[in-house]
C-alpha positions, -999 to +999 in steps of 0.1 A: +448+797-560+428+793-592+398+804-580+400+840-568+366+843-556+367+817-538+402+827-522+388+860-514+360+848-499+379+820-476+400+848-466+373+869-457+360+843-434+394+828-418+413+855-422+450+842-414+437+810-410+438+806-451+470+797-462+480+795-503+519+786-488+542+758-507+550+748-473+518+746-455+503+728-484+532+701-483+526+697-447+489+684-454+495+668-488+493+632-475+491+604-446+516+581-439+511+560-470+529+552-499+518+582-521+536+612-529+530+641-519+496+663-537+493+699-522+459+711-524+457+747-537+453+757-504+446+745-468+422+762-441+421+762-408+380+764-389+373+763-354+339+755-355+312+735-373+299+770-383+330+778-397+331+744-417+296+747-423+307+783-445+337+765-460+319+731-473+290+760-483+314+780-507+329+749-520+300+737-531+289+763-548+321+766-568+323+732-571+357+728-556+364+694-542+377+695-504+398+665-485+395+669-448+428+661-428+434+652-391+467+640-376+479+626-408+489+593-398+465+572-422+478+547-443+461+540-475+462+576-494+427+585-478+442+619-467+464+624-496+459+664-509+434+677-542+455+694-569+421+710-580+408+716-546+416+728-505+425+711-474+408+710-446+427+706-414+408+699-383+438+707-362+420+737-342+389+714-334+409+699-306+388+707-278+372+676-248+336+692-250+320+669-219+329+643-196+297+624-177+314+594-160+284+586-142+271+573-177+306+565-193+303+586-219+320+618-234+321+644-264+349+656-281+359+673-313+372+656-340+408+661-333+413+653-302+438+626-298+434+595-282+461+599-256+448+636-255+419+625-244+427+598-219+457+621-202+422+640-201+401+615-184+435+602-157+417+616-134+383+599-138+382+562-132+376+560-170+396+556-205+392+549-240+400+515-257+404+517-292+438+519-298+455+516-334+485+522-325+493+560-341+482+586-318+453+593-339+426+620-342+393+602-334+375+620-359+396+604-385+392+573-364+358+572-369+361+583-410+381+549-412+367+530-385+398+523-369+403+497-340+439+486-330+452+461-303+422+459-276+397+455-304+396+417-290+376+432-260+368+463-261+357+468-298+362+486-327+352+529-335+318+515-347+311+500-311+320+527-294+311+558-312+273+571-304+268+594-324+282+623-346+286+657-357+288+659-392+289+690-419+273+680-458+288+690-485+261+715-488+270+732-451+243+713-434+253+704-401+237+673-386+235+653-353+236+617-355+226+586-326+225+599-292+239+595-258+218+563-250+226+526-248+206+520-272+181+533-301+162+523-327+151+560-339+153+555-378+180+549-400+214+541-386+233+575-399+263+570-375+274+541-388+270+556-424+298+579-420+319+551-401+342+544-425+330+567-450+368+587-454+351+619-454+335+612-489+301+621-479+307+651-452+334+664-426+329+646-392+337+678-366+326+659-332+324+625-316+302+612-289+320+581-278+310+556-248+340+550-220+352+521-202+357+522-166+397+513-158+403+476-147+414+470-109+446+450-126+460+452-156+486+423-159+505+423-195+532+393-205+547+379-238+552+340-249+575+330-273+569+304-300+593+282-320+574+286-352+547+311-359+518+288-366+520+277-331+519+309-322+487+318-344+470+288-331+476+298-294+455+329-297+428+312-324+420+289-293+419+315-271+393+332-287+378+303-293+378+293-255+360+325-246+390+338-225+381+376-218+418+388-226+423+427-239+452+425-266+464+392-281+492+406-303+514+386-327+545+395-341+565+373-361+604+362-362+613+394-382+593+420-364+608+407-333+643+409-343+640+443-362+617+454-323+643+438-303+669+464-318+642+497-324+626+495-291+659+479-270+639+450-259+654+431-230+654+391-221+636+383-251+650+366-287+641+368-322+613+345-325+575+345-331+557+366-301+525+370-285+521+401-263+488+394-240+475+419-219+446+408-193+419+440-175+397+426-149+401+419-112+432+401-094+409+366-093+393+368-129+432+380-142+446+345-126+422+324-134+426+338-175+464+333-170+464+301-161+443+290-191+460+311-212+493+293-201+482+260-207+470+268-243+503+282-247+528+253-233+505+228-252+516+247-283+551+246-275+554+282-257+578+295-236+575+308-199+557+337-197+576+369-191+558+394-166+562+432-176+565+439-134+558+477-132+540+504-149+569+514-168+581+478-176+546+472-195+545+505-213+581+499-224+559+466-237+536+484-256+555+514-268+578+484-284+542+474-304+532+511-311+570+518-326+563+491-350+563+512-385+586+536-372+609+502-366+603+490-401+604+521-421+645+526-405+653+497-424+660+511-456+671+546-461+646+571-480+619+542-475+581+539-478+562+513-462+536+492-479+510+476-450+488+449-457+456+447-433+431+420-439+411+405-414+393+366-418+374+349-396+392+335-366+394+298-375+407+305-412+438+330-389+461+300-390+460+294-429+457+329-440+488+336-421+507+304-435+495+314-470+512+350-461+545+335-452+550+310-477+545+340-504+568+364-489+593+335-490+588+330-527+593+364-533+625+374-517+613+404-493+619+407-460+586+415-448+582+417-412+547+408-404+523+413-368+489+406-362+460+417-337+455+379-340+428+382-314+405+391-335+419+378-368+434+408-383+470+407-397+495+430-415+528+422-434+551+454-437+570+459-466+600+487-464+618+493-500+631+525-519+604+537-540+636+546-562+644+509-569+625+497-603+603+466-600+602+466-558+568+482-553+551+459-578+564+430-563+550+440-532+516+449-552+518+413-568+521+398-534+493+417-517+471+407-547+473+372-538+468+379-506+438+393-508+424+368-528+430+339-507+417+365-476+385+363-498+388+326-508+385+328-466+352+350-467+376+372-449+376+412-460+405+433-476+409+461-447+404+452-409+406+492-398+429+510-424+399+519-449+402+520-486+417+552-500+431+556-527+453+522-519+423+496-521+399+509-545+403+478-571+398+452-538+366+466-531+353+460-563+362+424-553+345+421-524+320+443-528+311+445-566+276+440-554+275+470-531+292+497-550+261+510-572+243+517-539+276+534-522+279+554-554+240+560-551+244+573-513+274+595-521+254+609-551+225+617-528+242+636-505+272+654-521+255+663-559+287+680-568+312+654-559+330+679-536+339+653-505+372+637-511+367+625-548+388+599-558+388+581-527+371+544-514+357+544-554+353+561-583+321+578-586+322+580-627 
């Protein structure tokens, strides 16, 4: 390490927890993005917001920049590794600190996994919705505001986070919100580090709100002969006010690349929709049977039930394989994901607009959606080898992104910005950058907290 004060000092405090290895530093050198690889000059290890408190504390006062790192499994370079700085992993902060059922609510440190936590809660009578897919940490949840397939009902990390622990880049260590429905104490802080990528301080616990487990859980899929009638069938959902938890699209390429993956059974190549209704055995029926008309008038098949436990997992595991499915495609790949969001009545255009440019193009580009709430991706596999492939992705997801804005739609429905989608927030929000940059100023002087990442501060 450059520093060797600093390195002395970090190993002081963490003592084996400090590690200057190649191969510990390529192990948290970036997400699942299309990036290579950027090894910090050394990762660290804390086990408490003290602990993070003296790390952000020394870095600041050596002006080293710091990128803080959870699972690993985000998707638009916001975790990718600081030549010039060190890693923090949260992996050690991995601990369910409180349960209260009676109020539906819980605390937990910021790497605790979502299935961690509701193999945690089995027990209880109460789980937790947001679900993007990756078995996430949910403090890097939060830093991106993720949501995922039951976004439709149960919201997205800014509805159900209630409030934070975060460490400044100056080792202050603040509480945020509170464990109340409701407050109206001040400034909204919470929600400023929603989505903030850890550019303005290291999120070390969550309070989150629970949801009690529905009395049935009923899930089914619907094929489609063409995927606009597909995409229409869950725009007038929504727009019927049919209570459903997942509405999940995934087009004729998806289907056929899942149907092989995943070993999907009695269903064919062909645009998708994966419903899943929570509620009681009445309110379930009497969504179904709307939900089936909307469907036949569109030209959808017979629902297929998922009849057990293990049938509907096997449903869902199917949808969570998804980039695993698409990255097999081509040997040594990356994959590029799209993930704008428009409002539901522009769904059925944006996603037209979408396949009639991947046509032009040439690229198989297997596309899904969490239609329900108007939030799409296309996937793009190629070799990063092959000259010219990743910019005609780029040149693609340019145009996209316009017409998503032509749509007053917004360039990132719960991946965040990175390092991927820096020049699309200047084209949505060109107006709101100065006081972003202002805010980040304000609380991180030096510039230590992930530079580089969601804008450039100079």
């Amino acid at each position: 390490m450059k520093n060797n004060k600093l390195q002395t000092e970090l190993t002081s405090l963490l003592k084996e927890r400090f590690s200057i290895s190649e191969s510990t530093r390529a192990n948290y050198a970036r997400g699942e993005d299309t990036y290579n690889p950027v090894l910090s000059q050394a990762v660290v290890f804390p086990e408490t917001n003290e602990e993070v408190s003296k790390i952000l504390k020394l870095c600041n006062e050596h002006k080293i920049p710091v990128v803080p790192f959870g699972t690993g499994t985000s998707l638009e370079g916001n975790a990718v590794g600081n030549e010039d700085g060190i890693t923090i992993s949260l992996e050690k902060m991995n601990k369910v600190l409180n349960v209260n059922t009676s109020d539906f609510d819980c605390r937990v440190q910021a790497n605790v996994t979502r299935k961690q936590l509701n193999e945690y809660l089995r027990e209880d009578g109460v789980f937790f919705p947001i679900d993007p897919g990756a078995d996430a940490a949910l403090g890097g949840m939060a830093s991106t505001s993720a949501s995922g397939t039951m976004a439709v009902k149960y919201g997205t990390m800014r509805t159900v986070v209630s409030g934070l622990t975060v460490v400044l880049a100056n080792g202050d260590i603040i509480k945020t919100g509170s464990r109340t429905k409701k407050t109206s104490a001040g400034y909204n802080l919470t929600n400023l580090f929603i989505g903030s990528e850890g550019t303005l301080g290291v999120i070390t616990e969550v309070q989150l709100r629970l949801s009690p487990i529905p009395e049935s859980i009923m899930s089914a899929v619907c094929q489609f002969s063409d995927l606009e009638s597909a995409v229409l069938t869950s725009q007038e959902i929504i727009q019927y006010g049919i209570p459903i938890a997942r509405v999940e699209m995934l087009n004729k390429d998806q289907m056929d690349i899942s149907i092989k993956y995943s070993e999907l059974k009695n269903v064919e190549a062909l645009p998708t929709l994966f419903f899943e209704f929570h509620g009681s055995e009445e309110s379930n029926k009497e969504s179904i049977n709307i939900v089936e008309e909307l469907s036949k008038n569109n030209g959808g098949s017979d629902f297929k039930w998922a009849e057990s436990i293990e049938e509907r997992n096997k449903l869902w595991k199917a949808r969570h394989e998804i980039y695993y499915a698409v990255k097999a495609q081509v040997n040594n790949s990356k994959v590029y994901s799209t993930d704008v969001c428009v409002p539901i009545s522009k769904l059925v255009e944006c996603i037209k607009f979408a396949e009639t440019e991947i046509k032009k193009i040439g690229v198989k580009a297997p596309m899904l959606g969490h239609v329900g709430d108007g939030n799409f991706h296309a996937l793009f596999a190629y070799d990063p080898s092959k000259q010219g492939e990743y910019e005609k992705i780029r040149n693609f997801s340019d145009k996209l992104i316009d017409k998503t804005l032509e749509l007053e739609g917004t360039i990132t429905g719960e991946h965040g910005i990175g390092l991927h989608k820096k020049s699309y927030l200047l084209k949505e929000h060109a107006d709101n950058l100065p006081l972003m940059k202002s805010i980040k100023r304000s609380l991180d002087v030096n510039n230590i907290m992930n530079p580089g990442k969601v804008f450039d501060l100079n």
